[in-house]
C-alpha positions as CSV (number, residue, x, y, z in Angstrom):
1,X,160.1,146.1,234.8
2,X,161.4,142.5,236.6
3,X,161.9,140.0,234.2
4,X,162.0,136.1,234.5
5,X,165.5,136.1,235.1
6,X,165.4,138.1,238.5
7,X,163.4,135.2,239.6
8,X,165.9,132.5,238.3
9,X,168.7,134.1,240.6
10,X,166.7,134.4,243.4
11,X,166.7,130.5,244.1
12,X,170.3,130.8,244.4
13,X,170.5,134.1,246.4
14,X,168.0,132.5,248.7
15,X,170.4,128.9,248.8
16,X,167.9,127.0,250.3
17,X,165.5,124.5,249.0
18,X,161.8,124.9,249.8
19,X,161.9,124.0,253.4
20,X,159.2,122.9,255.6
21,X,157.9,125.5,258.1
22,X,158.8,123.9,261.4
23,X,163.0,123.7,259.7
24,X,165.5,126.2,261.6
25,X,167.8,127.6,258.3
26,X,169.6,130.3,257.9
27,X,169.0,132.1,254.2
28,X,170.5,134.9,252.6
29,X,168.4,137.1,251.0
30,X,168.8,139.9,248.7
31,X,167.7,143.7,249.8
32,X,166.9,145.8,247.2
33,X,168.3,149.7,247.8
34,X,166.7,150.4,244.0
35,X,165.2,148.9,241.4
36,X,164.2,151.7,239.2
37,X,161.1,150.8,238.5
38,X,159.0,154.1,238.2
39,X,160.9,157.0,236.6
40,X,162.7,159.6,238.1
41,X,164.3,162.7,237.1
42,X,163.1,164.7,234.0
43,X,161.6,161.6,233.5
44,X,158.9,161.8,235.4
45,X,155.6,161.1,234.3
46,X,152.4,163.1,234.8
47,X,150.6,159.8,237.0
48,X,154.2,159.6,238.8
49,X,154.8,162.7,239.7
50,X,155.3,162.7,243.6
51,X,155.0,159.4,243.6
52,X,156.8,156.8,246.4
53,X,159.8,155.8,243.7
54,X,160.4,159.0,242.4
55,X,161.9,160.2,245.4
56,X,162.4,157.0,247.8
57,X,164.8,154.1,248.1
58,X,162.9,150.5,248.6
59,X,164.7,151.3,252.3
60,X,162.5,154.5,252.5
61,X,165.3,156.6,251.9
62,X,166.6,159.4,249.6
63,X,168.8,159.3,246.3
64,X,170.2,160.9,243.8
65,X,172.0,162.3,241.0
66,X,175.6,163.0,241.6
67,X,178.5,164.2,239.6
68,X,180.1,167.0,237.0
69,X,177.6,165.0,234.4
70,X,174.4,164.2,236.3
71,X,172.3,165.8,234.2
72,X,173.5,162.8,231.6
73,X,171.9,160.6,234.3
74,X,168.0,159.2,233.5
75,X,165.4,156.8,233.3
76,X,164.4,154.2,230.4
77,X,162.5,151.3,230.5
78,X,162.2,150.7,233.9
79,X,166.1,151.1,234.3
80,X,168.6,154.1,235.3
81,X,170.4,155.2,232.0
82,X,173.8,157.1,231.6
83,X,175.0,158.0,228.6
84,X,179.1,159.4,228.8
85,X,179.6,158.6,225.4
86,X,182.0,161.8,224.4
87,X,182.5,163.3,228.0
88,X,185.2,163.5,230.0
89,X,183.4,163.4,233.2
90,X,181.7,161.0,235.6
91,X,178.0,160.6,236.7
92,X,176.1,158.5,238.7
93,X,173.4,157.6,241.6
94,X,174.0,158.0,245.6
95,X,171.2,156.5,247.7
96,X,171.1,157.1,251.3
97,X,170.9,153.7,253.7
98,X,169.6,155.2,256.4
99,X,167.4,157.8,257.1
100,X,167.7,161.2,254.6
101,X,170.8,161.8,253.5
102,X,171.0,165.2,255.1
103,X,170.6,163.6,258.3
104,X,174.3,162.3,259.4
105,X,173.2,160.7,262.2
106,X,171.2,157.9,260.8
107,X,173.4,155.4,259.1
108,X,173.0,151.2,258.8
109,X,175.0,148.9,260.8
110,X,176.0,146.0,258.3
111,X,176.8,143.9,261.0
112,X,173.9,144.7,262.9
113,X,171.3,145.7,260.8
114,X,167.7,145.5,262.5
115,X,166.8,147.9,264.7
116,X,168.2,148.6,268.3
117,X,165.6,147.0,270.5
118,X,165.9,143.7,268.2
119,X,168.0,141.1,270.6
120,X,171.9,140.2,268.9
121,X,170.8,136.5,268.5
122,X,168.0,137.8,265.5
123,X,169.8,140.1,264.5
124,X,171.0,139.7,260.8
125,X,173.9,141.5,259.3
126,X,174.6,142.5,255.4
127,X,177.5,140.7,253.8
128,X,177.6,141.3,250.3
129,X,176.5,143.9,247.6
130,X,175.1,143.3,244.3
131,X,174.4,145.1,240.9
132,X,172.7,144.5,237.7
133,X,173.6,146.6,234.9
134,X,174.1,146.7,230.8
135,X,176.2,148.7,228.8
136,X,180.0,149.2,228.0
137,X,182.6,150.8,230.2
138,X,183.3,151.3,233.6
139,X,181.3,150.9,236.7
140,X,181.9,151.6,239.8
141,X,180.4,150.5,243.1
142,X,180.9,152.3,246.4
143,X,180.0,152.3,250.2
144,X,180.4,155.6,251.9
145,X,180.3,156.9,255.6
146,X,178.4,160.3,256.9
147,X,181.3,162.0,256.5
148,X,181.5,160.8,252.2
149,X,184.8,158.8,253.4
150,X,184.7,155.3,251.1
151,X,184.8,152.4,253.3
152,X,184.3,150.3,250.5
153,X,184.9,149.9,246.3
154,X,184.8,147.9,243.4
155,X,185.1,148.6,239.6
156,X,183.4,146.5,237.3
157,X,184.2,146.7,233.7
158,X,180.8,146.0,231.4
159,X,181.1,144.5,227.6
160,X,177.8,144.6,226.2
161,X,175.4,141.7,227.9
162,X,173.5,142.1,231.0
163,X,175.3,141.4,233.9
164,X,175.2,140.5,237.3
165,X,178.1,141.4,239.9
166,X,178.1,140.2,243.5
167,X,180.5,140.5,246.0
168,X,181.0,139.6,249.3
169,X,182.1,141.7,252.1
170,X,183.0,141.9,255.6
171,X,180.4,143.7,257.8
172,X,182.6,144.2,260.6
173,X,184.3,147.4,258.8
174,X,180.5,148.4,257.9
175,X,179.7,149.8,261.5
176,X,178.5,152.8,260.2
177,X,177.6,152.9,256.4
178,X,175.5,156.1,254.9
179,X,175.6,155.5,251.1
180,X,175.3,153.0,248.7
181,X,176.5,154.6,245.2
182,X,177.0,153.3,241.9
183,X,179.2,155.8,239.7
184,X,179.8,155.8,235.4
185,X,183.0,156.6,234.4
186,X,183.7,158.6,231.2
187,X,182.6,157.1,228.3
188,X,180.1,154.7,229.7
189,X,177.2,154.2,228.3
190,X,175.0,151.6,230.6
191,X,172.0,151.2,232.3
192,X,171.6,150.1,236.0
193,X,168.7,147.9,236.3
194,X,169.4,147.5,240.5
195,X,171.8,147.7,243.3
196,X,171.3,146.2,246.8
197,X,172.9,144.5,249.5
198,X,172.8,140.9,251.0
199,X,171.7,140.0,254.2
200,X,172.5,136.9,256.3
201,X,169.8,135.7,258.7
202,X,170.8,133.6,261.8
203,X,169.0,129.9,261.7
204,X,165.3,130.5,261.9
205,X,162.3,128.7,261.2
206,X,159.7,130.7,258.5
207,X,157.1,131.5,260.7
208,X,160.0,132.7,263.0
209,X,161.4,134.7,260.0
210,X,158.0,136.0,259.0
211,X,157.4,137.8,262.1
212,X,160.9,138.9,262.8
213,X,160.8,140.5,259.0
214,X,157.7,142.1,259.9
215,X,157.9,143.6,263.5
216,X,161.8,145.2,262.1
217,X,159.7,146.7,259.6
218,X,157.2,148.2,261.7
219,X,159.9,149.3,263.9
220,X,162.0,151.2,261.4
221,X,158.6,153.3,261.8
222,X,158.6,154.3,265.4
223,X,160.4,157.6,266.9
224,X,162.4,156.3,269.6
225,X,161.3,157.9,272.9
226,X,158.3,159.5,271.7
227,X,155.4,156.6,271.8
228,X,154.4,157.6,268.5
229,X,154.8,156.0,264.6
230,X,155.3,157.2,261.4
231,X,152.2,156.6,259.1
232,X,154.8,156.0,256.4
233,X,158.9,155.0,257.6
234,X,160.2,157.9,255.0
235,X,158.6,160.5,256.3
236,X,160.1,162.7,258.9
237,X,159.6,162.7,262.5
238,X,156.4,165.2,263.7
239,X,155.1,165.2,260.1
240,X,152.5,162.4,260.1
241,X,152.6,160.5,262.9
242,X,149.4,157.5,262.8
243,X,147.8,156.8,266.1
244,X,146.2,153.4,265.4
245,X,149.4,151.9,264.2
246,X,151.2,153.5,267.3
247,X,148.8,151.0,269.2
248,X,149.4,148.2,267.6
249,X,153.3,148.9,267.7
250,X,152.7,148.0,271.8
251,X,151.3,145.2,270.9
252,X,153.5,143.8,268.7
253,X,156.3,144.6,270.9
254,X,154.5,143.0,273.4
255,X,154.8,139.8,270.7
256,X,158.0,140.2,269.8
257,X,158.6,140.2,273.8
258,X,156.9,136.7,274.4
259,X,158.6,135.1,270.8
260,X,161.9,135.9,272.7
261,X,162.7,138.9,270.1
262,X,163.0,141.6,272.4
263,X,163.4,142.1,276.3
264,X,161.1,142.3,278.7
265,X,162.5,146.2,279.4
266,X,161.8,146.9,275.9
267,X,158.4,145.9,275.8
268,X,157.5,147.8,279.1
269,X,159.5,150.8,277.4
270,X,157.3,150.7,274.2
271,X,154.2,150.3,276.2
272,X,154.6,153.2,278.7
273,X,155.8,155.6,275.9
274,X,153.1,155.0,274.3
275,X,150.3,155.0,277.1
276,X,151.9,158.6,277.8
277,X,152.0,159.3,274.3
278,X,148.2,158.4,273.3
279,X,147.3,160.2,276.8
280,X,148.5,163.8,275.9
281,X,146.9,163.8,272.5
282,X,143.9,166.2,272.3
283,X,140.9,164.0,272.3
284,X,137.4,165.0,271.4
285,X,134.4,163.4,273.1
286,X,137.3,160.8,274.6
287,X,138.1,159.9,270.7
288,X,141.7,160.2,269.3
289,X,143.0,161.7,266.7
290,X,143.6,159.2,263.5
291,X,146.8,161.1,262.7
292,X,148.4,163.9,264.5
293,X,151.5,166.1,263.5
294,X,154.5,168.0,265.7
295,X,153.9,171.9,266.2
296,X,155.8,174.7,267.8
297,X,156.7,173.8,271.7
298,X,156.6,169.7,270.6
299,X,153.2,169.1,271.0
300,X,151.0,166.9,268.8
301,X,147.6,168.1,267.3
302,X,145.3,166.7,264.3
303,X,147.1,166.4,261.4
304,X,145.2,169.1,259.2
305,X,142.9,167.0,256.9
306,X,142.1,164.2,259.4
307,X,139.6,163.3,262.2
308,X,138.8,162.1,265.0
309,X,138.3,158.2,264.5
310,X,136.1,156.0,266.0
311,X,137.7,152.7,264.9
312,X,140.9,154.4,265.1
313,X,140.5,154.8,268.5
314,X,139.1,151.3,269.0
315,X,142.4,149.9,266.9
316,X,144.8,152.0,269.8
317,X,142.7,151.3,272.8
318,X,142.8,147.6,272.1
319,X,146.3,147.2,271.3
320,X,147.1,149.2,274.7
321,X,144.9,147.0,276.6
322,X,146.3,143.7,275.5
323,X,149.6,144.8,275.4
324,X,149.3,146.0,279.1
325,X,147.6,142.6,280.2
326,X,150.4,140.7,278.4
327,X,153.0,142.4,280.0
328,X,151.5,142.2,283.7
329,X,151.2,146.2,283.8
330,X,147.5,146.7,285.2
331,X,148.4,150.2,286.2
332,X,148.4,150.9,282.6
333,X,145.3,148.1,281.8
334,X,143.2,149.9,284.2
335,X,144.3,153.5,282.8
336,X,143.4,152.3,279.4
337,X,139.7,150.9,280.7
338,X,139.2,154.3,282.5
339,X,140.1,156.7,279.5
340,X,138.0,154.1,277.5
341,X,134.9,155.1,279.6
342,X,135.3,159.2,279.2
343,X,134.3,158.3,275.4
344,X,130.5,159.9,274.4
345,X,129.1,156.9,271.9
346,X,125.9,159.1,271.9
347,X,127.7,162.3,270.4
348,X,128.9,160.0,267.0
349,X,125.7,158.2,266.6
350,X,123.4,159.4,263.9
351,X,119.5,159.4,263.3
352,X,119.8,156.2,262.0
353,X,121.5,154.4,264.9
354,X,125.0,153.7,262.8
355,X,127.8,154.9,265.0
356,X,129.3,157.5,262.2
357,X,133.6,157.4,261.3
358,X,134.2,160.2,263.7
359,X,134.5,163.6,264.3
360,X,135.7,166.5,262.5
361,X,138.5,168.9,263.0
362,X,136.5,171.0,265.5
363,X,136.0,167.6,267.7
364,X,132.2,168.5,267.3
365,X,130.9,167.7,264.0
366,X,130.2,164.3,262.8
367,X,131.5,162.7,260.3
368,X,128.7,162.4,257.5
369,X,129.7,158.6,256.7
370,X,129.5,155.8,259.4
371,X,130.2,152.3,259.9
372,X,126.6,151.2,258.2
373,X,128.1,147.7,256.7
374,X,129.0,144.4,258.3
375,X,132.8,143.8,259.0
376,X,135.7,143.7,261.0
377,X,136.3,147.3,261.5
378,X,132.1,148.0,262.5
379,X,132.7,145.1,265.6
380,X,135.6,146.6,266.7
381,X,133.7,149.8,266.9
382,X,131.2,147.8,268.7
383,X,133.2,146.2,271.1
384,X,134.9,149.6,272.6
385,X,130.9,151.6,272.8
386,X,130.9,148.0,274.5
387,X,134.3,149.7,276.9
388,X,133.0,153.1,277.3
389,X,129.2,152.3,278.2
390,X,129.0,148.9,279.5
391,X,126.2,146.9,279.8
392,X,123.7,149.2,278.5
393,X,125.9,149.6,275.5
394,X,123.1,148.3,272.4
395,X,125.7,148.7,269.3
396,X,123.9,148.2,266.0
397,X,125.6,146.4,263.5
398,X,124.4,145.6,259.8
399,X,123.8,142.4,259.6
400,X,124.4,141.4,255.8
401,X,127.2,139.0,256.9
402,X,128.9,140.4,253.5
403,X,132.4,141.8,253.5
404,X,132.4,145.4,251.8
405,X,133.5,145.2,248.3
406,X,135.5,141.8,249.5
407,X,138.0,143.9,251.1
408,X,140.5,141.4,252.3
409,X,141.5,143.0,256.1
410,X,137.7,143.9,256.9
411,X,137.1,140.4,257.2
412,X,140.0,140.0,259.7
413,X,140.7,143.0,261.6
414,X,138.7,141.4,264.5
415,X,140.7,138.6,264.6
416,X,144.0,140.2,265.3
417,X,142.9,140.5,268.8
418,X,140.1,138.4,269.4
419,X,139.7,134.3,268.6
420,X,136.1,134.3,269.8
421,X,135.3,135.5,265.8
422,X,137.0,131.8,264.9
423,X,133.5,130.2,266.6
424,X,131.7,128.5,263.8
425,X,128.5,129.2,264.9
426,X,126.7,132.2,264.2
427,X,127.3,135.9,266.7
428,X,124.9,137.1,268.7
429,X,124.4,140.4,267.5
430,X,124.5,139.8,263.7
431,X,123.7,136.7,263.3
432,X,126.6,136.0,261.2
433,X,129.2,132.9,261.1
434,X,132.2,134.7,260.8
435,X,134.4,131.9,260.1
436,X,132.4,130.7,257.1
437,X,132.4,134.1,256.2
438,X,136.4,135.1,256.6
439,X,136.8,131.7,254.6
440,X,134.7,132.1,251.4
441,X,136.4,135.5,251.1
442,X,139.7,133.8,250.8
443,X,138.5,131.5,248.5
444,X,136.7,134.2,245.8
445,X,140.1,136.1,245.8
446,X,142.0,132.9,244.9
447,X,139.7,132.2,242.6
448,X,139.3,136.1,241.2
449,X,143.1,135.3,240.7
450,X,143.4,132.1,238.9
451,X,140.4,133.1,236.7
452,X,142.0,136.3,235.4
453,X,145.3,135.9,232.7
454,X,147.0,138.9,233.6
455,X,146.9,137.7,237.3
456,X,148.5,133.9,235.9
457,X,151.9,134.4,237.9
458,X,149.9,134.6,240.9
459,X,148.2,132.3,240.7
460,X,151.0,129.7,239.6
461,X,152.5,130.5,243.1
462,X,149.0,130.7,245.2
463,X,148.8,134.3,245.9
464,X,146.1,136.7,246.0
465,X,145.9,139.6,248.4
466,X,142.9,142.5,247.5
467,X,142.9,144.4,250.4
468,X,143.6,147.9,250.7
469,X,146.4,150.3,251.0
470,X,148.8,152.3,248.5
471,X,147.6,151.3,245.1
472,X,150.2,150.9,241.9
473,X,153.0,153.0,242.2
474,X,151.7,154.9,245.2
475,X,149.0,156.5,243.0
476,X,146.5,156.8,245.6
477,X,145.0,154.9,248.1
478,X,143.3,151.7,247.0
479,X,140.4,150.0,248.6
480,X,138.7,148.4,245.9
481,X,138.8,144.7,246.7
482,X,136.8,142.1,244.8
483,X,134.5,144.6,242.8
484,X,137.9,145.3,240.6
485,X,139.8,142.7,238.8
486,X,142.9,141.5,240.7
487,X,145.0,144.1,238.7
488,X,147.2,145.1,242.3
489,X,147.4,143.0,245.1
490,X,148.4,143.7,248.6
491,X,151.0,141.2,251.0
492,X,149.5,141.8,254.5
493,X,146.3,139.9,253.7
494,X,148.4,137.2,252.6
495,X,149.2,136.5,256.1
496,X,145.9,137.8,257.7
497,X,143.5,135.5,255.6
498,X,145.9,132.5,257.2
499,X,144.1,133.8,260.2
500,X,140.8,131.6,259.0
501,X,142.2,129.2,257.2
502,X,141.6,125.6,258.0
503,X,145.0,124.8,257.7
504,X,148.0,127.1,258.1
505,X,150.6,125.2,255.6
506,X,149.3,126.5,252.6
507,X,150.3,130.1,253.8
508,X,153.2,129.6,255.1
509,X,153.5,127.8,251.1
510,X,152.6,131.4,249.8
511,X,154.8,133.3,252.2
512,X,157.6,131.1,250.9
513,X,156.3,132.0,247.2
514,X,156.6,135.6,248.4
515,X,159.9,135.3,249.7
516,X,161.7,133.4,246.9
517,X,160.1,136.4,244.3
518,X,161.4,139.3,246.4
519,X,157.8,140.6,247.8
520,X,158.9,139.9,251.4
521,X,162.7,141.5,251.3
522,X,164.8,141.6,254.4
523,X,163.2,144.7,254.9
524,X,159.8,143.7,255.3
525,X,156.6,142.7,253.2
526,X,156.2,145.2,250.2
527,X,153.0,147.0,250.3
528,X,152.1,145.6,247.1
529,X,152.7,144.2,243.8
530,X,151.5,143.7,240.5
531,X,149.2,140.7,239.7
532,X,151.9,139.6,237.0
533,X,154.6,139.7,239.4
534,X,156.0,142.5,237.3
535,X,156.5,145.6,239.7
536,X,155.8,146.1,243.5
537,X,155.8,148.8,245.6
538,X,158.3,149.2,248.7
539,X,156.8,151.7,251.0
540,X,157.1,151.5,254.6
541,X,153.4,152.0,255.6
542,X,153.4,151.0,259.5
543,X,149.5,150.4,259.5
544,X,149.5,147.2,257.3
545,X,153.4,146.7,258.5
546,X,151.8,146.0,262.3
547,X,148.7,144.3,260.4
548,X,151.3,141.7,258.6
549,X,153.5,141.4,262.0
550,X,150.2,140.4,264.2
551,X,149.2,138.1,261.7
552,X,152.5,136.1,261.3
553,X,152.2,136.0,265.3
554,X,148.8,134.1,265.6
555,X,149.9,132.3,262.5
556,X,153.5,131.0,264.4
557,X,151.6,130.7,267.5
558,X,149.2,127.8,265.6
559,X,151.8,126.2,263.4
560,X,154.5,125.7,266.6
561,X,152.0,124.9,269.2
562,X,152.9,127.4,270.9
563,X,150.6,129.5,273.7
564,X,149.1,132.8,271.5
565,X,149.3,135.3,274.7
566,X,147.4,137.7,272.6
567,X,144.4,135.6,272.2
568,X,144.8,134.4,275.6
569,X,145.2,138.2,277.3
570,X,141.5,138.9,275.0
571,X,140.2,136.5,277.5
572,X,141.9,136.8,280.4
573,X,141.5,141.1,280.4
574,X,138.0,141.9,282.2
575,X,137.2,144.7,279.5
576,X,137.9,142.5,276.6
577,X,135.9,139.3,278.2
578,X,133.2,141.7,278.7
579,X,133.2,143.7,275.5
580,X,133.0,140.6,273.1
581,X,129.7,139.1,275.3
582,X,128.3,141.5,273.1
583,X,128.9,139.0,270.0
584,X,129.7,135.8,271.8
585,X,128.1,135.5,274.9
């Protein structure tokens, strides 16, 4: 479990004073490899088994237990424990740094350490390496290459008290790191509480950081030259790829393009990767699959378990679109409108007019639930039938004007790619002022916050966040929103209910708050965290990785002035004009 004191040395890992949005500063930050939060091991509990911690790094890699003794090595109190006392042997924990540690190819760059496409000018590097441990004895600290040759060590001799070791380090002898372990040497008896690295960011403004943090995370997601993105960064390539968030990896590449992050040749790369990608995928009724996975000969198929999805589709078919019109490419823009229009509305529509979640595994069946409640995710449903049928298209929508359950992203889905739903008058279709809407839905979760005691250190820093996506620990997949207290809350609507707000300081003022208590790491917003600020959860999940990164673009775009060429190619593109007529004619 953190304690208070993680959160008084974080103001001086960070050395920077609360700085105002528009300031250029460069910060260093502290990236976690492990804080043993959930056990591991024999230790495992019933609830944890196969959980996210139990076998991943907060990098969404593997580690382990190494040495003669490794069987003395275990987990107490939200801490690694070794216990040597009486052996003559060593034991200890190897984590991997990039990629699994079978794999010998992947390793970290410390003086480069954001992924290839990522320009040299924003690219940070890692320059020191910390740990936190108690105990007695001897600890030692080590960086290895894929070949287990140290390229780094230290030895840190531990009294009694908790303590804290730093130190820096040159990255330029770091070109290739693979491990990060921390070894007990006989006699020992400690505990580990974390180990992690430091990273140095070039001068940046926060917004500018925000989005940079956020498109490296949902980059670390994508398989280079395949088009296609992990559903989760840990898992291996072919296993459970997520076509939605391939989408919206275009787009945000697309982003990252006009911020100045990548190149122009990376941009049209990502996009025509994927457009090939998303083209050869088995479709059913013109829908795509919501997750596919590799088989014999390299093709994808429907992951076993999933559907074809009808705002899946809508979520990749968007992202393509606006990604294409951003980038000039209408070859691929007019591709996209004409595979659009081979999609059969009338074959996922059910008695009672609701356009249902999609189609089975056979590509035939409907789904038995359908998108029968107000929301982001039922107009962007809308607006593709819109696509595919034109003007005779006659989408029904509920028109409650009520967010499901207060579900944080429901309310701005929409608004990732459209800024007609910012309009404070009512739609067309629904009747519905989405912007009073979006608002008040903000507001009850701040307030759901500061009215409930467990969730006080959240609300002493501003933050809320119930939303949906890995619940506690990675036990499951949560979605309750306001019909639960505020027990887990989730980071990306953080940034996406900026997306409404009158003003966009006071996010930016929580995103700070984030930052300075660890929830948005070098490596990218956590998926969640604990309403007392206790415990979070590190998993690379692309989906509300690109949900984050598209937020904290509109959000920069508004606080700098600066054109939003997302917003602008949703008005510009004939199929998007079009399709939103439907609500905002």
């Amino acid at each position: 479990m953190r304690t208070l004191y993680r959160f008084a040395v974080l103001a001086v890992v960070v050395g920077v004073a609360p700085a105002r949005a528009a300031e250029a500063v460069g910060v260093r930050l502290d990236q976690p490899v492990q804080e043993y939060f959930t056990p591991f091991g024999a230790d495992v509990t019933p609830q944890d088994r196969g959980t996210y911690g139990t076998q991943f790094t907060h990098l969404g890699t593997d580690y382990g237990a190494m040495g003669p003794f490794a069987d003395r090595v275990g987990w107490a109190h939200g801490a690694a424990r070794v216990d040597l006392r009486g052996f003559a042997g060593w034991a200890g924990l190897w984590h991997s740094l990039a990629g699994a540690a079978a794999d010998h190819a992947a390793t970290l760059d410390f003086a480069r350490c954001y992924p290839a496409g990522i320009k040299d000018q924003f690219q940070p590097h890692c320059d020191g390496v910390y740990v936190k441990a108690t105990g007695t004895g001897r600890l030692g600290l080590e960086i290895k290459g894929p070949d287990e040759r140290v390229l780094w060590k230290r030895v840190i001799d531990l009294d009694g008290p908790p303590k804290e070791s730093r130190f820096d380090l040159d990255p330029a002898g770091l070109r290739s790191a693979k491990f990060l372990n921390w070894v007990a040497e006989p006699g020992a008896l400690l505990t580990v509480d974390a180990v992690g690295f430091m990273v140095r960011f070039p001068p940046l403004t926060l917004p500018d950081r925000t989005f940079l943090v956020a498109y490296a995370k949902l980059a670390r997601c994508a398989i280079p030259g395949t088009g296609l993105v992990k559903d989760q960064g840990q898992r291996p390539a072919g296993a459970f790829e997520a076509i939605p968030a391939s989408g919206l990896y275009a787009l945000a590449t697309a982003a990252a393009f006009d911020r100045g992050i990548v190149d122009r040749k990376t941009a049209e790369r990502v996009l025509a990767e994927t457009r090939k990608a998303i083209r050869e995928l088995p479709k059913a009724d013109g829908f795509l699959p919501h997750f596919v996975t590799r088989r014999a000969g390299g093709r994808y198929w429907l992951a076993p378990g999933t559907e074809y999805g009808t705002v899946d589709t809508s979520i990749a078919y968007h992202s393509l679109l606006l990604a294409a019109h951003m980038l000039g490419d209408r070859e691929a823009e007019a591709a996209t409108v004409a595979d659009i229009r081979t999609i059969r509305f009338d074959h996922v529509r059910g008695a009672d007019g609701f356009v249902r979640f999609g189609l089975g595994a056979d590509g035939k069946t409907p789904l038995a639930g359908g998108w029968i409640e107000w929301g982001g995710e039922a107009a962007l449903v809308a607006l593709l039938e819109r696509m595919a049928a034109g003007n005779g298209a006659k989408p029904k929508i509920n028109p409650s004007g009520k967010v499901p359950d207060g579900v944080g992203f429901v309310a701005e889905l929409q608004s990732l790619f459209y800024p007609q739903f910012d309009s404070p008058k009512p739609d067309a279709l629904t009747g519905a002022n989405w912007l009073a809407v979006r608002r008040d839905l903000a507001r009850k979760q701040s307030e759901a916050v500061a009215t409930c005691q467990p969730a006080r250190r959240a609300a002493e820093v501003g933050l809320f966040g119930q939303s949906a996506g890995e619940g506690f620990r990675g036990r499951g997949y949560l979605a309750d929103g306001l019909r639960s207290p505020p027990t887990v809350l989730h980071s990306h609507y953080v940034l996406m209910s900026g997306l409404s707000a009158v003003d966009p300081k006071p996010t930016w003022e929580r995103v700070q708050a984030m930052e300075k208590a660890g929830l948005m790491p070098p490596w990218g917003l956590v998926e969640n965290f604990t309403c007392d600020l206790g415990e979070y959860l590190p998993v690379p999940g692309s989906l509300n990785a690109a949900f984050g990164c598209l937020a904290a673009y509109h959000l920069a775009a508004r606080t700098q002035n600066k054109p939003d060429r997302i917003y602008a190619a949703a008005k510009e593109c004939e199929a998007t004009r079009a399709a939103v007529g439907v609500f905002y004619p």
